[in-house]
VEXTI-904576 format. One line per 4 residues: their letters; for each residue x, y, z of C-alpha. Coordinates in Angstrom, 1 decimal, decimal comma. Each point is the difference from the previous one (the first is absolute). Layout:
a) X Y Z ~ ...
This chain:
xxxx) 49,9 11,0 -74,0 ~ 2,1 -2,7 0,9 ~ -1,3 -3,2 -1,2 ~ 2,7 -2,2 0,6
xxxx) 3,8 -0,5 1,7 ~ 0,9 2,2 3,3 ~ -1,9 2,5 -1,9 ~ -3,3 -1,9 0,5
xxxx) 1,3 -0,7 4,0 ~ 0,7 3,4 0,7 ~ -3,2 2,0 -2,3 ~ -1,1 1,5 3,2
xxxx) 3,1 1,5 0,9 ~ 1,2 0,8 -3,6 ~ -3,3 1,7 -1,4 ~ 0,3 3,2 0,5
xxxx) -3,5 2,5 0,0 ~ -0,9 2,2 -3,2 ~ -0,4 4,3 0,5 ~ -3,7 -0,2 0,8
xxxx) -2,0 3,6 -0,6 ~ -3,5 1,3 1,3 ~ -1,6 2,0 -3,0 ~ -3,2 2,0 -0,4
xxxx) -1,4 -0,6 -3,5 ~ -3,0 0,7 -2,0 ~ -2,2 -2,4 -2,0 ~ 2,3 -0,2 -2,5
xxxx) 3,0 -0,4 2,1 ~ 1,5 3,7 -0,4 ~ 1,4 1,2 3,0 ~ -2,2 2,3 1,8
xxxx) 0,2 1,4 3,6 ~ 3,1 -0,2 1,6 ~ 1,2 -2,3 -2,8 ~ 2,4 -2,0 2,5
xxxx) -1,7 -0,3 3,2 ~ 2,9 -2,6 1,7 ~ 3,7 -1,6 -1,3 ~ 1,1 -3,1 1,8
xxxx) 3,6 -0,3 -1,2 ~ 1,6 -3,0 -1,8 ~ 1,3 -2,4 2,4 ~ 3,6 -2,2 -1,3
xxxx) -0,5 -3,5 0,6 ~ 3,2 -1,7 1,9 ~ 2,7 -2,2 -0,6 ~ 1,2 -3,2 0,9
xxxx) 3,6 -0,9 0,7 ~ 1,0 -3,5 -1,4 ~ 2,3 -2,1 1,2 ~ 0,7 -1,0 -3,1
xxxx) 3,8 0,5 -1,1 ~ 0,1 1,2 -3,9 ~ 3,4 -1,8 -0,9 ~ -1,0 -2,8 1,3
xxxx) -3,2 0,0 -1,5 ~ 1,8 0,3 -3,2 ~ 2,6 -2,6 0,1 ~ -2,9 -2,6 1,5
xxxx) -2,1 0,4 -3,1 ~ 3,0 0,4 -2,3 ~ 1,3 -3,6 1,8 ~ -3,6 -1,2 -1,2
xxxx) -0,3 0,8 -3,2 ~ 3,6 -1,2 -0,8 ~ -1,4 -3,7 1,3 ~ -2,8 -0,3 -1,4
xxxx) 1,5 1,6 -3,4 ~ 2,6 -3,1 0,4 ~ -2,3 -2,8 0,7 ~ -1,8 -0,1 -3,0
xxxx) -3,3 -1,9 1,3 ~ -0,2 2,5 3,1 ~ -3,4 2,0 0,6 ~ 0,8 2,2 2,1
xxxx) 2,0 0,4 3,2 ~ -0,3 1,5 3,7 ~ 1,9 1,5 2,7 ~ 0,1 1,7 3,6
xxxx) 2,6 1,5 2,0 ~ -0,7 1,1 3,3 ~ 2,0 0,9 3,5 ~ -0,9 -3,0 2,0
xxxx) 0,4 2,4 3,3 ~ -3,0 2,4 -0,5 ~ -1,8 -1,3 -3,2 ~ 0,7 2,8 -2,6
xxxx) -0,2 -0,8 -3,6 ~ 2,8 1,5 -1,6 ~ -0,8 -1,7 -3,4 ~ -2,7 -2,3 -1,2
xxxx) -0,9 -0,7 -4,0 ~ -1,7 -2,5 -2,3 ~ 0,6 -0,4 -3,6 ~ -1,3 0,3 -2,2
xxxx) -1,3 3,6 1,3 ~ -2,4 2,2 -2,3 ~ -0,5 3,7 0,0 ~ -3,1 1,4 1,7
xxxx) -0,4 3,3 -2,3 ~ -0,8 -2,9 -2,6 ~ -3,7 0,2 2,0 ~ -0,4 3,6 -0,3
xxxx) 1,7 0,6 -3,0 ~ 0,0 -2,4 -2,4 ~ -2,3 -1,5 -2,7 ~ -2,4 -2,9 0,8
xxxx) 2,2 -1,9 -1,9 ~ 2,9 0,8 2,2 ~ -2,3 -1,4 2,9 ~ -1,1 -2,7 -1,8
xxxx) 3,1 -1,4 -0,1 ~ 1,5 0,4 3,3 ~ -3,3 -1,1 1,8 ~ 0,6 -3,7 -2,8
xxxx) 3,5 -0,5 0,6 ~ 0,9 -3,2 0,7 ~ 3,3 1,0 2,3 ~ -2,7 1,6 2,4
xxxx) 1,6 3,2 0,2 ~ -2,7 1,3 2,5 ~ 0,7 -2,3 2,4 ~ 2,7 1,0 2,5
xxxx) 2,0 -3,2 0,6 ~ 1,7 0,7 3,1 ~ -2,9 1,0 2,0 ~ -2,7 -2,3 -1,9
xxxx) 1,9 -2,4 -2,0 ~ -0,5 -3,4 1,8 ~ 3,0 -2,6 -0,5 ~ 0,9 -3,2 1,9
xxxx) 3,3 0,8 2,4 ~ 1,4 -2,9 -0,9 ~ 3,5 -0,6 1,9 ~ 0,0 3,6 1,4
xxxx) -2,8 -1,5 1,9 ~ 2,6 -2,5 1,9 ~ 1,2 2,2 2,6 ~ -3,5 0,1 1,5
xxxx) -0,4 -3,8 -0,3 ~ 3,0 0,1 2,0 ~ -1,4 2,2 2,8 ~ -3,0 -2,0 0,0
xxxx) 2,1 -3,3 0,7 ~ 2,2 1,3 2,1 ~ -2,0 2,2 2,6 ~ -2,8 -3,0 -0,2
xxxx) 2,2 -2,9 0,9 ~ 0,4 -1,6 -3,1 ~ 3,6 0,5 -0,6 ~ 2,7 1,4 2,3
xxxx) 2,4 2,9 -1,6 ~ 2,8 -2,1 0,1 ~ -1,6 -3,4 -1,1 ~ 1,0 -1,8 -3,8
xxxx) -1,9 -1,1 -2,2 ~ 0,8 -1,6 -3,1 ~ -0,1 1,4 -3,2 ~ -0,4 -2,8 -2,6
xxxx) -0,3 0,0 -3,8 ~ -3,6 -0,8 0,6 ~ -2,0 -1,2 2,6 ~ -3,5 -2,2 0,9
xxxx) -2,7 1,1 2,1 ~ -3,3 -0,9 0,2 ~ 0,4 -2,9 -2,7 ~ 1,7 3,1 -2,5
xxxx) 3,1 1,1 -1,4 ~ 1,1 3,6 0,2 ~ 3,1 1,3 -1,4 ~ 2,6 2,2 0,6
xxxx) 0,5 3,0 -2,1 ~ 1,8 -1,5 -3,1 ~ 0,5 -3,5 2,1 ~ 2,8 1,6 2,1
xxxx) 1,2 -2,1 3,0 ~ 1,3 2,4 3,4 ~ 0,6 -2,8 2,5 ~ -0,4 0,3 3,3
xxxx) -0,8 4,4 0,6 ~ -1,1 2,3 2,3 ~ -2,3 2,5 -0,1 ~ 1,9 2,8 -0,9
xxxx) 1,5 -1,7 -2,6 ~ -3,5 -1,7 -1,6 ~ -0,4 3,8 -0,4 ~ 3,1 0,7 -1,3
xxxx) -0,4 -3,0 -2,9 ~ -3,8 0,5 -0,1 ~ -0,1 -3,6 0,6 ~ -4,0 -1,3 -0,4
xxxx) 0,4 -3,1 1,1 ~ 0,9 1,4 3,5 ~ -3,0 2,2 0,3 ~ -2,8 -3,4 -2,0
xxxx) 1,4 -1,4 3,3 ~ -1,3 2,6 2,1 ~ -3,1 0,2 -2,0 ~ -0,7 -3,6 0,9
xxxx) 0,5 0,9 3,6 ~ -2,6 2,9 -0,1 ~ -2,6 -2,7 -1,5 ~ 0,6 -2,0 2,9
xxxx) -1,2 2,7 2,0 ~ -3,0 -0,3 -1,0 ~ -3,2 2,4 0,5 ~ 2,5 2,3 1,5
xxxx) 1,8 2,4 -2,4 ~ 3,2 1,4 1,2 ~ 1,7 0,9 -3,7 ~ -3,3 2,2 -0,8
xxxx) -0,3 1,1 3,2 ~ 3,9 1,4 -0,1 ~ -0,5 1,1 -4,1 ~ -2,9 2,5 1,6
xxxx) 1,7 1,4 3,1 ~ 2,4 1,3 -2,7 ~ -2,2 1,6 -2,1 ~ -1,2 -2,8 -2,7
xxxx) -3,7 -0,2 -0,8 ~ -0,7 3,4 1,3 ~ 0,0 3,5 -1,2 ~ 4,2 2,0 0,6
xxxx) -2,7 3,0 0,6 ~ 2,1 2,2 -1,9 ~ -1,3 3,2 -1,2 ~ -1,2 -0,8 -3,5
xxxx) -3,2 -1,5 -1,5 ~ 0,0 -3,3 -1,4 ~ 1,7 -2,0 2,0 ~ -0,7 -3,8 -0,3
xxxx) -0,1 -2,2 3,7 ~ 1,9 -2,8 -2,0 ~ -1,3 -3,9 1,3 ~ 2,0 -2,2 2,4
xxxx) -2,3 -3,0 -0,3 ~ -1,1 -2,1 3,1 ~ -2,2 -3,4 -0,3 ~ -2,9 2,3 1,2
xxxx) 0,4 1,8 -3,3 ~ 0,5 -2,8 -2,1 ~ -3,1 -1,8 1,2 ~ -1,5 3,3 -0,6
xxxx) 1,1 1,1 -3,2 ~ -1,0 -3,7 -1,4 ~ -3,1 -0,5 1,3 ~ -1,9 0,7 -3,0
xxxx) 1,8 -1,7 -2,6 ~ -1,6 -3,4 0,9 ~ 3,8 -2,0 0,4 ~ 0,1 -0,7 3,5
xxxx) 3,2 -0,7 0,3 ~ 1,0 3,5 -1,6 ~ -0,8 1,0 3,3 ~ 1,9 -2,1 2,5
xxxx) 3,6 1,1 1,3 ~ 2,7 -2,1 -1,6 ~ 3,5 -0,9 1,3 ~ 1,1 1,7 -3,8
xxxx) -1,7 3,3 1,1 ~ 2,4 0,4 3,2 ~ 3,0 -0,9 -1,9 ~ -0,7 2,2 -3,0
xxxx) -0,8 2,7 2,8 ~ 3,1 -0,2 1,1 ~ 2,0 0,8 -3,0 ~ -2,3 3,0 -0,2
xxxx) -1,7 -1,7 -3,0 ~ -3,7 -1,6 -0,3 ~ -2,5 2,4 0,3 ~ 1,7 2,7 2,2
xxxx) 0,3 3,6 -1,5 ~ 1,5 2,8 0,9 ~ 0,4 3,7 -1,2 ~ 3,8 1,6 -0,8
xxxx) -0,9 2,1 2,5 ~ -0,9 -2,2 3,0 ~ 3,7 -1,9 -0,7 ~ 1,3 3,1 0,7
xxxx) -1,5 0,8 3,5 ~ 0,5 -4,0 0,9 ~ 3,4 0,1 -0,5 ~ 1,0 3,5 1,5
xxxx) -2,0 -2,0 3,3 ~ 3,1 -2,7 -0,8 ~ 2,5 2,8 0,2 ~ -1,3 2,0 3,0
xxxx) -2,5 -2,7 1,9 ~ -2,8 2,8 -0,3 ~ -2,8 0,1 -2,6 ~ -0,4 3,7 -1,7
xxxx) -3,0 1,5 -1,2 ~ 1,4 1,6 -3,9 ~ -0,7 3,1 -1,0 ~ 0,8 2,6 -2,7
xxxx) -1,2 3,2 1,3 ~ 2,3 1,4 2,7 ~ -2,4 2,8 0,9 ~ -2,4 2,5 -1,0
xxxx) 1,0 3,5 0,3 ~ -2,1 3,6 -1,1 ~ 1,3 2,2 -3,0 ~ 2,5 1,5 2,5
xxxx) 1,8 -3,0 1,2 ~ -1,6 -0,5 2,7 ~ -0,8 -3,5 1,6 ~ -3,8 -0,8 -0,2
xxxx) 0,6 -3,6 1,2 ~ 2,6 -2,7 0,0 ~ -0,6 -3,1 -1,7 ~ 3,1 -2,0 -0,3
xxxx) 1,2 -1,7 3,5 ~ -3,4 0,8 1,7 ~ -0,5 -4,1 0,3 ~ 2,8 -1,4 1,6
xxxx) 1,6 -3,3 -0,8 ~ -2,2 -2,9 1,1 ~ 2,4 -2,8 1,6 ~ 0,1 -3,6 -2,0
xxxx) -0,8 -2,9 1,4 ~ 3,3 -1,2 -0,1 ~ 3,1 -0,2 2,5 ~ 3,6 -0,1 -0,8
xxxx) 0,1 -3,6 0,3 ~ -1,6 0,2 -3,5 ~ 1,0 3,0 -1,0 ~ 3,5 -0,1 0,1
xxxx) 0,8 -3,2 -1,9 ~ -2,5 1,8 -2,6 ~ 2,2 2,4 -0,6 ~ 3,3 -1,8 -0,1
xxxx) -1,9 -1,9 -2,6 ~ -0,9 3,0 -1,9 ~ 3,6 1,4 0,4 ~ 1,4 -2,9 -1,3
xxxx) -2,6 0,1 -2,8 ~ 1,5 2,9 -1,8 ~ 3,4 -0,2 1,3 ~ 1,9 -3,1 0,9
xxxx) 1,2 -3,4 -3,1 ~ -3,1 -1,9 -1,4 ~ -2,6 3,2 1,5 ~ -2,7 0,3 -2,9
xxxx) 0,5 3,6 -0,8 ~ 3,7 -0,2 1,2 ~ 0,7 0,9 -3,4 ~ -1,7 3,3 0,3
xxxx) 1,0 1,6 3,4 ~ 3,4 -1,5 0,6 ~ 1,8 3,2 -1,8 ~ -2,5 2,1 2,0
xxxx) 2,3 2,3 2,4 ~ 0,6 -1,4 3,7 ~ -2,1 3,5 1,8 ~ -2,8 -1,1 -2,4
xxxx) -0,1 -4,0 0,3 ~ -3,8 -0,9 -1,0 ~ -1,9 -3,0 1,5 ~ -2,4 -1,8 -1,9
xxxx) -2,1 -2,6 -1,8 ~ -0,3 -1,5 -3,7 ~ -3,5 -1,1 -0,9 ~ -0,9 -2,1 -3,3
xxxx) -4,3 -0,2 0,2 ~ -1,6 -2,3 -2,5 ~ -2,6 1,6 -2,1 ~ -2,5 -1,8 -1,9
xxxx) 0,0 0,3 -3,6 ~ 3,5 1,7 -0,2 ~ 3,0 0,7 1,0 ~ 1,3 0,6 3,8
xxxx) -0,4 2,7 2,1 ~ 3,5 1,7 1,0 ~ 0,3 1,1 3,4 ~ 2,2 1,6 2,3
xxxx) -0,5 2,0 3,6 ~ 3,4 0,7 1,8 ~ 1,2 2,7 2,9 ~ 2,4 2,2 0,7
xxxx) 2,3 0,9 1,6 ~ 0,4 -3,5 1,7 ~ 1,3 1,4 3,8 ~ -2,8 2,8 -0,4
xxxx) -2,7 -0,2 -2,8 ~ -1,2 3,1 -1,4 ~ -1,8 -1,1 -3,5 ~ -1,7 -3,1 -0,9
xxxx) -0,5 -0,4 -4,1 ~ -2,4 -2,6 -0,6 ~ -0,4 -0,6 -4,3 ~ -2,2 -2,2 -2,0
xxxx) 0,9 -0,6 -3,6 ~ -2,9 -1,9 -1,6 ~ 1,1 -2,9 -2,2 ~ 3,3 1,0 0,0
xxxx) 1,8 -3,7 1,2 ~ 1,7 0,1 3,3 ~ 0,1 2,3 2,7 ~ 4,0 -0,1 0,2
xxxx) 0,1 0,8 -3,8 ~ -2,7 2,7 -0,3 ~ -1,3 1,3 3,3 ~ 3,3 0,3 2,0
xxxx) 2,2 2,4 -2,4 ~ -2,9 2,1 -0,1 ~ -0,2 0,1 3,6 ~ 3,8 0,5 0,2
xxxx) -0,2 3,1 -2,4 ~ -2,7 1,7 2,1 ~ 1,8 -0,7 3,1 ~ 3,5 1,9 -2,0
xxxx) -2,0 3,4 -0,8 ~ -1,4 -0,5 3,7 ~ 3,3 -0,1 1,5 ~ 2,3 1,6 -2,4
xxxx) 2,3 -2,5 -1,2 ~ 0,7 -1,7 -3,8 ~ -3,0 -1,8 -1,6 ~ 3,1 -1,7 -1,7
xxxx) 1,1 -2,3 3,2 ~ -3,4 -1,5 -0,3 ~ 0,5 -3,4 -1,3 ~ -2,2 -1,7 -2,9
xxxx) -1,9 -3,5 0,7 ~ 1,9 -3,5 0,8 ~ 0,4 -1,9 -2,4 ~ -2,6 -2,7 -1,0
């Protein structure tokens, strides 16, 4: 019986049905009579096709094992790669991982243990392992300013040291000034003084909520609905849910809607969360303007080989609400991220080979209590995306020195060139 994973999704088609027999006994259960009155043959359950490529699988996991082995105050990582045009999963893992024969074969002990671990083996991390976006989030700030008005694609904005808004001072990552940029290259830079800005413009807008309203028509705060149990909807908070969430706890102005809440929003910190998983699908949207629905079951075919039902492609693509007027300084951005002098993960994808370019974004999330979360989600191939890698390394520092060469090394199994021309991180 299938109790959990796309074996738990697919028990009805998987189960197969046991020999039955019709006997005539006596009292004592002896065959008497006709002895076996009816045989209803043993019935093969059916298989599933994943989409699920096995060398990739392998060099994602191996890619997150070696960063959080490296980062000695990690906890565990996460990761997802998926074609952006149809969905499929072709590799998806969490670490640390645990064996599931441990459950039917091993000692209470055995359980003991795994069910007390304090890594949380049983969770899966990139389906339900929740994490601020931090500035992976950006790119949908970006939308959200652009297609509502707030800034025009090819507007500056500067990019101070530090800056004051609503009577406080926010900073720039390490206190580094960019003049006078664009959009594109705020993304290139990661510059957060550029996007506080915009944060203080979606405050202004008051009871309206264009950044949330953009984070969920890409998939944020809402179930992928891919094809495995356990998936978390992740939170993109509104004042609603603030006012909410507070009301009990007797501090009034818990629940009111500050100007820091915007801002924070739209660096991807505060209180937003988001799933490995749901990074992936938002930015294969970035690369292709359509939403996919994931999956990891391609179809479901009888013990012959014969197709029982299709699963992967089934939902098409649901168009973004976004226009190129957004969408294509995005992606200059996100080109220039990984590839072009002063990018934050230049370091990393500049010795990646031209046919395979990758476009992405470095993300650094404060976590209470310890150290940063490293993040990374990039595409590729930039002229016509066919994988999105989206990795969370938990306390493992920055995104460009943890999360990025592990997504660089899944993307070299994926498309067959050296894991060596990945670069390391940029220097401090």
């Amino acid at each position: 019986v299938g109790i959990g994973g796309i074996e738990a999704t697919y028990e009805e088609w998987l189960r197969g049905a046991p020999e039955r027999l019709l006997v005539e006994v006596d009292a004592a259960g002896e065959l008497v009579g006709q002895g076996v009155v009816s045989r209803d043959a043993a019935k093969p359950g059916n298989n599933v096709q994943l989409t699920i490529d096995a060398d990739l699988q392998r060099a994602l996991e191996q890619a997150l094992r070696t960063q959080v082995a490296r980062n000695g105050f990690s906890t565990g990582a996460a990761g997802v790669a998926l074609d952006p045009r149809n969905g499929e999963v072709l590799a998806i893992a969490s670490v640390p991982d645990f064996d599931p024969a441990v459950f039917t074969k091993g000692s209470a002990r055995q359980i003991r243990r795994l069910l007390s671990d304090e890594r949380r083996p049983l969770v899966d991390r990139a389906t339900g392992g929740l994490y601020p976006a931090a500035s992976t989030f950006k790119p949908f700030s970006a939308v959200a300013a652009v297609e509502g008005g707030l800034l025009e694609s090819g507007e500056s904005l500067e990019s101070p040291p530090e800056i004051e808004l609503y009577d406080q001072t926010f900073r720039n990552f390490r206190g580094v000034s960019h003049g006078l940029i664009t959009l594109p290259v705020a993304l290139q830079v990661s510059s957060d003084t550029f996007f506080y800005q915009l944060g203080a413009e979606f405050f202004r807008t008051g009871s309206r909520t264009p950044l949330q309203d953009t984070a969920r028509s890409f998939g944020f705060g809402s179930r992928t609905g891919i094809d495995l149990p356990g998936e978390t909807r992740g939170l993109v908070p509104t004042p609603e849910w603030k006012r909410q969430y507070f009301a009990n706890t007797g501090h009034s102005l818990d629940q009111i809607w500050k100007p820091g809440d915007s801002i924070n929003l739209s660096v991807g910190q505060g209180n937003l969360q988001v799933t490995p998983l749901q990074l992936a699908v938002a930015y294969a949207a970035i690369a292709t303007g359509k939403v996919p629905t994931p999956t990891v079951t391609r179809r479901v075919a009888d013990p012959l080989g014969e197709s029982l039902q299709i699963i992967s492609g089934v939902r098409p693509p649901r168009p973004v609400d976004a226009t190129d007027r957004s969408l294509v300084p995005i992606r200059e951005g996100l080109r220039l991220a990984a590839n072009e002098h002063e990018g934050t993960s230049a370091s990393v994808f500049s010795g990646v080979p031209e046919e395979f370019r990758v476009a992405g974004k470095t993300g650094t999330a404060e976590h209470v209590g310890g150290e940063d979360h490293a993040l990374f989600v990039g595409y590729a191939p930039l002229d016509r995306p066919e994988l999105v890698v989206a990795i969370v390394i938990e306390q493992a520092g920055t995104g460009a020195g943890a999360a990025a060469p592990a997504v660089c090394e899944t993307m070299a199994a994926a498309f067959h060139f050296d894991p060596g021309l990945c670069g390391g991180a940029p220097p401090a």
